[in-house]
C-alpha positions in Angstrom: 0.0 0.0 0.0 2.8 2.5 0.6 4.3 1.8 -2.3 1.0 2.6 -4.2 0.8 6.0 -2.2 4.3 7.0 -3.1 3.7 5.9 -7.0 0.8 7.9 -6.9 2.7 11.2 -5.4 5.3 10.8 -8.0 2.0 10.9 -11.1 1.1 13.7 -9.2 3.7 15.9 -9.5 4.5 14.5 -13.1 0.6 15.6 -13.5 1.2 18.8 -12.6 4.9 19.3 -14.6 3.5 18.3 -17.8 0.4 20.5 -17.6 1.4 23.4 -16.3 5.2 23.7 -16.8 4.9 22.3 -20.6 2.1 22.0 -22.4 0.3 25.5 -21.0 3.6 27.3 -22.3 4.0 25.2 -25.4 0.0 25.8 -26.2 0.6 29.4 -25.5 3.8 29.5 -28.1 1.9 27.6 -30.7 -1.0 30.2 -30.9 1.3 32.6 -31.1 3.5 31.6 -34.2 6.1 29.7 -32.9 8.6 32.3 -32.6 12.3 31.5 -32.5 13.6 33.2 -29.2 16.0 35.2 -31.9 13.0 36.3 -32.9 11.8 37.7 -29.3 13.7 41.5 -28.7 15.8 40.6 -26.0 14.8 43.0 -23.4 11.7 41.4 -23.6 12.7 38.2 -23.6 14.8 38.4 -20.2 12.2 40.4 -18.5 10.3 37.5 -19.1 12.3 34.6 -18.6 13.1 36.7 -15.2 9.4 36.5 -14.0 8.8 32.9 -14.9 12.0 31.9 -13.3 10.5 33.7 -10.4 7.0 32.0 -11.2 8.8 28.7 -10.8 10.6 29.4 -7.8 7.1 30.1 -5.7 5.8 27.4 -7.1 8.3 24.9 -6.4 9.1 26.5 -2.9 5.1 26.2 -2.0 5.4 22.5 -3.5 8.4 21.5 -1.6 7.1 23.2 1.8 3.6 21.7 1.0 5.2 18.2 1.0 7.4 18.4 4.0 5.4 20.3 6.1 1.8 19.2 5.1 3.0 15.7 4.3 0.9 16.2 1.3 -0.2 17.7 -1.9 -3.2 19.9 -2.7 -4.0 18.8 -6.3 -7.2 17.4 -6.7 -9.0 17.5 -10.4 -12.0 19.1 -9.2 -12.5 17.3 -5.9 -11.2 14.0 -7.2 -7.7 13.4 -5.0 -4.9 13.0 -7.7 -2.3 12.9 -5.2 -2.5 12.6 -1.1 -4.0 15.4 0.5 -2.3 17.7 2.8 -2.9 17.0 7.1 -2.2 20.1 7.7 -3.4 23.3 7.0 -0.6 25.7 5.7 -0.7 29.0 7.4 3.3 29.6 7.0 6.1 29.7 4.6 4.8 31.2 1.0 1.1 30.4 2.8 1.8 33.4 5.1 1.1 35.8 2.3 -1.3 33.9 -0.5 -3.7 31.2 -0.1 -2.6 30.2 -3.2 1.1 30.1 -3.4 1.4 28.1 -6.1 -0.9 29.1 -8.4 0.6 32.5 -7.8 3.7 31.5 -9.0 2.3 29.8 -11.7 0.0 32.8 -12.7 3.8 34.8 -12.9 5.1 31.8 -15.1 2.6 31.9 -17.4 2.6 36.3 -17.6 6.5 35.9 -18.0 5.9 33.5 -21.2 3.2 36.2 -22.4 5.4 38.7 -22.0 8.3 37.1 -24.0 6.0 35.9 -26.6 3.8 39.2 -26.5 0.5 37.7 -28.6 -2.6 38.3 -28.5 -4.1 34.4 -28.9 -1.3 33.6 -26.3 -3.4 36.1 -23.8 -6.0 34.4 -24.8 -5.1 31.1 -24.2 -4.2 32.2 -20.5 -7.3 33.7 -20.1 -8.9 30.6 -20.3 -6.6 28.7 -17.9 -7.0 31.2 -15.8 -10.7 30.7 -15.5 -10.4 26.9 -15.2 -7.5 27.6 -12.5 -10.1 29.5 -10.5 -13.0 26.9 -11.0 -10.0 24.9 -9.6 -9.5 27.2 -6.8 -12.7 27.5 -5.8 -13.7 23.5 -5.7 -10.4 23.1 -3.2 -11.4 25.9 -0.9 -14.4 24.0 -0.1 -12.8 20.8 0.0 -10.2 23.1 2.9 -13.4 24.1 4.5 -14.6 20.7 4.8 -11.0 19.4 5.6 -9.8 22.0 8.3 -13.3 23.9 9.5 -12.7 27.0 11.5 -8.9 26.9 10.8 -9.0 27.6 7.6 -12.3 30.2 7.5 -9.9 32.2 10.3 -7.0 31.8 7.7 -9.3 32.6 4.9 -10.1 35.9 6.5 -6.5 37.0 7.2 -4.8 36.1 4.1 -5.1 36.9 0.0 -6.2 34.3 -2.5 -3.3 35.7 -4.3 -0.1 37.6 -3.9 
């Protein structure tokens, strides 16, 4: 059984790489032409390569303290548990400041590919995963509700969805 838990941890986070560290991005750089990155001005391009390197590092922070300190993992495809959930509510590290750490960090990910790729269907194209993200959002707050009660309404009302 342990061994299931742990395989199932590991397609979790694979899960969530491949969706939302590749194939967001690469849908995002298809729309928008394929440009080469000689293609990109370069001030552009580092600007936003610097804000999805940023992106990553809150999201991967939020993961990593998510997994030691929660002994867990919040993703759940609209309340179905993908990977184990969290027995702990997270009120510190990047959860001091934003509900939603990682999505935060993803949200910068995806605005610092926008900005390097500067189209119009790629805005588009995060629009849309945007809204799905907060659909998202929305089904695990309840699920927290249900999980953690009081704690998390009292948590709810101090801290931001978002940075």
């Amino acid at each position: 059984m342990a061994g299931f838990i742990h395989m199932k941890q590991i397609l979790g986070y694979l899960l969530g790489f491949t969706i939302f560290i590749v194939a967001i991005p690469a849908l995002m750089w298809l729309v928008a032409g394929m440009p080469a990155p000689a293609d990109i001005p370069v001030l552009r391009l580092y600007i936003g390569v610097l804000i999805s390197l940023a992106g990553l590092a809150l999201s991967v922070w939020s993961i990593v303290y998510m997994k030691r300190v929660g002994k867990g993992n919040p993703f759940d495809a609209m309340g179905h548990e993908v990977a184990p959930r969290t027995k702990h509510l997270m009120t510190d590290g990047p959860y001091k400041r934003s509900r939603n750490p990682m999505l935060s960090g993803t949200y910068l990910y995806y605005i610092g590919v926008l900005i390097a790729l500067w189209s119009l269907w790629a805005l588009l194209v995060f629009a849309a995963i945007a809204t799905v993200m907060m659909l998202q959002v929305r089904s695990e707050e309840k699920r927290l509700e249900t999980d953690f009660g009081q704690e998390y309404l009292d948590y709810k009302k101090k801290v931001r969805r978002f940075l």
